[in-house]
C-alpha positions in Angstrom: -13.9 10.2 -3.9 -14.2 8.9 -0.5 -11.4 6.3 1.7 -11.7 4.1 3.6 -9.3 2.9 5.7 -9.7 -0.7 8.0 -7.3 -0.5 10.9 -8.9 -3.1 13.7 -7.1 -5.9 13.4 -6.1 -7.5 16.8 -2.4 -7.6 15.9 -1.6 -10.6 18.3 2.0 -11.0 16.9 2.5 -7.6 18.2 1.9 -8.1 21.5 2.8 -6.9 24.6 3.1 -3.4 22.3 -0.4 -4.0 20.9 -1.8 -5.3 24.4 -1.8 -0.6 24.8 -3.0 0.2 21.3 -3.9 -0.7 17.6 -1.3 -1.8 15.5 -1.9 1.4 13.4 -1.2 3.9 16.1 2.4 2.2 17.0 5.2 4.7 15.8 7.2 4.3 12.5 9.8 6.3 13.3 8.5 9.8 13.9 4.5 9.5 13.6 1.9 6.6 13.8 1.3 4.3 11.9 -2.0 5.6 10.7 -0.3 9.1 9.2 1.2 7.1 6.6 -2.1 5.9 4.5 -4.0 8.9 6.0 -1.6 11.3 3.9 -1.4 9.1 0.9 -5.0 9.1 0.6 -5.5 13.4 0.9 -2.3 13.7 -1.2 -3.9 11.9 -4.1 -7.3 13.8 -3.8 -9.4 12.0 -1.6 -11.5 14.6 -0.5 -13.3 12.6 2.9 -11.7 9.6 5.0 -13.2 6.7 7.0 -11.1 4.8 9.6 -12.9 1.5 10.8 -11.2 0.5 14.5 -11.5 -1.2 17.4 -13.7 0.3 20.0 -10.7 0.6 22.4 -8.8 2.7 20.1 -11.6 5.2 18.9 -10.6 7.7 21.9 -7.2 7.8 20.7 -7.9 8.3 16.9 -10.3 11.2 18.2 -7.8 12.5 20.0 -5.2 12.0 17.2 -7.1 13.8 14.7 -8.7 16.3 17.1 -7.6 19.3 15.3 -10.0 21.7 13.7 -8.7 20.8 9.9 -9.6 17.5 10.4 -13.3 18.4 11.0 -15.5 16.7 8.1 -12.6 15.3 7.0 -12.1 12.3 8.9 -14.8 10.4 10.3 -14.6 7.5 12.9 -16.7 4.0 12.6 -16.2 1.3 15.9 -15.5 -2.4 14.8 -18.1 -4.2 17.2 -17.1 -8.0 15.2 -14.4 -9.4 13.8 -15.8 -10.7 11.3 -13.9 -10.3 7.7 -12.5 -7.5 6.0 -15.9 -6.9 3.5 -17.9 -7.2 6.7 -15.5 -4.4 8.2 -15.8 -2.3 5.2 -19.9 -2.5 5.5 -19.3 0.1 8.9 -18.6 2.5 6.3 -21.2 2.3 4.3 -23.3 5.4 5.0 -20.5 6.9 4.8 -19.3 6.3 1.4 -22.9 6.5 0.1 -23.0 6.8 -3.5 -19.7 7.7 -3.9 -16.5 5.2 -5.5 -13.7 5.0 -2.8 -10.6 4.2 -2.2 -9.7 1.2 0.5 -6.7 1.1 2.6 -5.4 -1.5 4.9 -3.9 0.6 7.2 -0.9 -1.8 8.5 0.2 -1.1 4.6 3.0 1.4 4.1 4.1 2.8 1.0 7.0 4.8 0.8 7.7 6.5 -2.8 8.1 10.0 -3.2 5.1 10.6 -6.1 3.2 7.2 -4.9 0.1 9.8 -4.4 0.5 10.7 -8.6 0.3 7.0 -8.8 -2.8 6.0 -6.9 -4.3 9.9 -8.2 -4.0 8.3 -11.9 -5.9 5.0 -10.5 -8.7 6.6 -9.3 -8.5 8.8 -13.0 -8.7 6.0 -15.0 -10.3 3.1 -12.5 -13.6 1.4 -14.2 -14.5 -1.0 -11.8 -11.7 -2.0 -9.4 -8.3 -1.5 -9.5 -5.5 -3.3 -7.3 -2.1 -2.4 -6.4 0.5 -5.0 -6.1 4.1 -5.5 -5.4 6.5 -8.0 -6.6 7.8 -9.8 -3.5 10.3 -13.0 -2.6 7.5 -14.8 -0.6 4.2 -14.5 -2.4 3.0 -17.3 -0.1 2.5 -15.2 2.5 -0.3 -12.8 0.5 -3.0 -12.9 -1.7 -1.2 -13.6 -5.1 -2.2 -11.6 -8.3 -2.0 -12.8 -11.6 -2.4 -10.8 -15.0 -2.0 -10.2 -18.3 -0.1 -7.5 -20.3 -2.5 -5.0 -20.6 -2.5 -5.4 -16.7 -5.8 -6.7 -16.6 -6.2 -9.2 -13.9 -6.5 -12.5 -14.7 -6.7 -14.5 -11.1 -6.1 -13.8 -7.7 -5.4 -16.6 -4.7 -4.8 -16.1 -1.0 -2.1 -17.7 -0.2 -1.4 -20.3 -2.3 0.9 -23.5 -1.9 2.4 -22.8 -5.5 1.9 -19.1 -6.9 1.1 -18.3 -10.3 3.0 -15.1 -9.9 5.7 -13.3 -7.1 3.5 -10.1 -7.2 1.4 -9.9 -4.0 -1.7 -7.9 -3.4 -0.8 -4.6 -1.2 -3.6 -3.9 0.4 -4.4 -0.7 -1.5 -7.7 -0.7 -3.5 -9.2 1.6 -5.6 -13.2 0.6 -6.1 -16.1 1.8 -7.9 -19.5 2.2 -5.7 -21.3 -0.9 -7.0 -18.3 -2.9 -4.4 -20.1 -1.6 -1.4 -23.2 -3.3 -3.1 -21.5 -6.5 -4.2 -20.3 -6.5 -0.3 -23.9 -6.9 1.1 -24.5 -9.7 -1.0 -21.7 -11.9 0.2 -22.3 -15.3 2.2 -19.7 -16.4 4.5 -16.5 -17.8 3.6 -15.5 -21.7 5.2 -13.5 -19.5 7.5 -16.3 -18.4 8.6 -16.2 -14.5 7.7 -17.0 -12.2 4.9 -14.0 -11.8 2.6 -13.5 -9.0 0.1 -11.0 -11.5 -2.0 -14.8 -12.4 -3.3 -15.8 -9.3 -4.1 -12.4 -9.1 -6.2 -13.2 -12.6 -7.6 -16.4 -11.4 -9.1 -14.9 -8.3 -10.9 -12.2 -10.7 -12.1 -14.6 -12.9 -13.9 -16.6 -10.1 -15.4 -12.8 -8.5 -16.5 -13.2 -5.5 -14.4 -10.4 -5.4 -12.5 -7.1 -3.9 -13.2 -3.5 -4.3 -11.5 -1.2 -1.3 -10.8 2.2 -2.7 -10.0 4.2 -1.0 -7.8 7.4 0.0 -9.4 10.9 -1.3 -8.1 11.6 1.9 -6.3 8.7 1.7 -4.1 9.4 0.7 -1.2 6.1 -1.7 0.5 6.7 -2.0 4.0 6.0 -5.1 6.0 5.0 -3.9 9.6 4.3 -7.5 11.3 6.8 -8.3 13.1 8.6 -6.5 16.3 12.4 -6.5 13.7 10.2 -5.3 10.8 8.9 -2.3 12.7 12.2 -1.3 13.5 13.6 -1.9 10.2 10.7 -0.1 8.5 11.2 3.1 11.3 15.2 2.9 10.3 14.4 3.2 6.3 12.0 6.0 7.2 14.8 7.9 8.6 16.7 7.3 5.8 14.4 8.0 3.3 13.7 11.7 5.6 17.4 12.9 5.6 17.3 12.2 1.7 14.1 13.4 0.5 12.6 15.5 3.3 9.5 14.8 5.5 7.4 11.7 4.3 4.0 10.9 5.7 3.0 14.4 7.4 -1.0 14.1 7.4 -0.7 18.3 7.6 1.6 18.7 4.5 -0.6 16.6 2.4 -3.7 19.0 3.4 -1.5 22.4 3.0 -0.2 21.2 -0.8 -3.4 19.8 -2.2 -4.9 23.0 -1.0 -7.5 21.6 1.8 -6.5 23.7 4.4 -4.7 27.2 4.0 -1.5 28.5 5.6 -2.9 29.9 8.9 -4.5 26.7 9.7 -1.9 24.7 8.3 0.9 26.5 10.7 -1.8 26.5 13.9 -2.2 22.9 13.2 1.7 22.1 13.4 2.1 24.6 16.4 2.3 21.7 18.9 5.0 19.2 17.5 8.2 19.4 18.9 10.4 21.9 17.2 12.7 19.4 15.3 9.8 17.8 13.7 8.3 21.7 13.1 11.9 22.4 11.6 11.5 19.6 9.0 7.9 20.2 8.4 9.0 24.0 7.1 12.2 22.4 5.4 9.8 20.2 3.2 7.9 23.1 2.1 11.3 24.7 0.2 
């Protein structure tokens, strides 16, 4: 199982902090961005990872993830267009090869302390695509999913005047390989760009697709705005002093049993000692 994650979005409503780097790499409390869906993805088994940015931020994402564990682990593709997430997704295509995968939109934080069981039992039992979504007070704002009771998606529309339903798509996909072969064939949409929502449309009319919702006590974090990056870093911390370390790219290699104990303590050697501290607490 391969990921892919998209993180080269120009994050205007970010700016001045995004006029330095990628939305992805700003700090949620005590890590970018970026470690967030990196370690969801390794924690639920994905054995390879592909992040898709902007060509400004590819020497800091090589730097980032310059340590010897990450070495054919994480692989790096440069944005060149801006020209729709499927079109996005298509710099990863060698990369992915044959292989289902899982895709991340990397602005897209999840914090739940077995949310890596959850998306491990999507990939288990996915048959064409599966979607994760999350019940939400303004469904206008994303693409709204509706379903059935056996969870098997019925429509999804991007953001529609009058929603069918409050749960909103979160970004978090898990696909089977014939997607990256659907995503070639797309046209344009009248925005002018190559949408995966019509990738998803097609598996919804064949009844491939299937929703995961996102339980109540997952947290989904929305990281647009300069007060929701702060609120999201505050809950972080909270969530930390309660259930230990969340998000630690190096933990997630050490448990699944990627890396072994000698790399995994040479690979923390670096951090500041309080984060080393609650690296080792999190292990007990």
């Amino acid at each position: 199982m391969k990921g892919v994650i998209l993180t080269a979005g120009k994050a205007t409503r970010l700016r001045p902090i995004t006029d330095c780097y990628g939305k992805v790499l700003v700090p949620i409390y005590d890590k970018p961005m970026i470690f967030y869906g990196v370690s969801l993805l390794f924690g639920a088994g994905v054995d390879e990872i592909a992040i898709v940015c902007n060509e400004s931020d590819h020497s800091t994402f090589c730097k980032l993830f310059s340590d010897e564990i990450y070495n054919n682990r994480i692989s790096f593709f440069v944005q060149k267009e801006a020209l729709g997430t499927a079109h996005a997704i298509k710099y990863a295509k060698d990369f992915v090869g044959e292989d289902d995968f899982v895709l991340l939109f990397g602005d897209n934080i999840f914090v739940m302390n077995d949310m890596h069981t959850l998306l491990s039992k999507a990939i288990k039992d996915n048959a064409g695509l599966t979607l994760f979504a999350k019940e939400v007070q303004d469904p206008q704002r994303f693409g709204v999913v509706e379903f059935d009771k056996n969870n098997n998606v019925i429509s999804i529309e991007e953001k529609p005047e009058h929603p069918k339903t409050n749960f909103a798509s979160a970004g978090l996909y898990v696909c089977n390989n014939r997607a990256m072969k659907e995503i070639d064939g797309l046209k344009k949409s009248p925005r002018g760009e190559y949408e995966f929502t019509d990738v998803i449309v097609k598996y919804v009319k064949e009844k491939r697709v299937k929703v995961c919702p996102l339980p109540k006590k997952c947290k989904y974090l929305d990281t647009g705005t300069f007060d929701a990056l702060l609120e999201c870093s505050n809950f972080v911390k909270k969530f930390e002093a309660k259930n230990g370390l969340f998000g630690c790219v190096e933990l997630e290699l050490y448990r699944s049993g990627k890396i072994n104990k000698e790399q995994f303590e040479k690979s923390i050697s670096h951090y500041a000692k309080d984060y080393k501290e609650r690296i080792m607490n999190s292990l007990q």
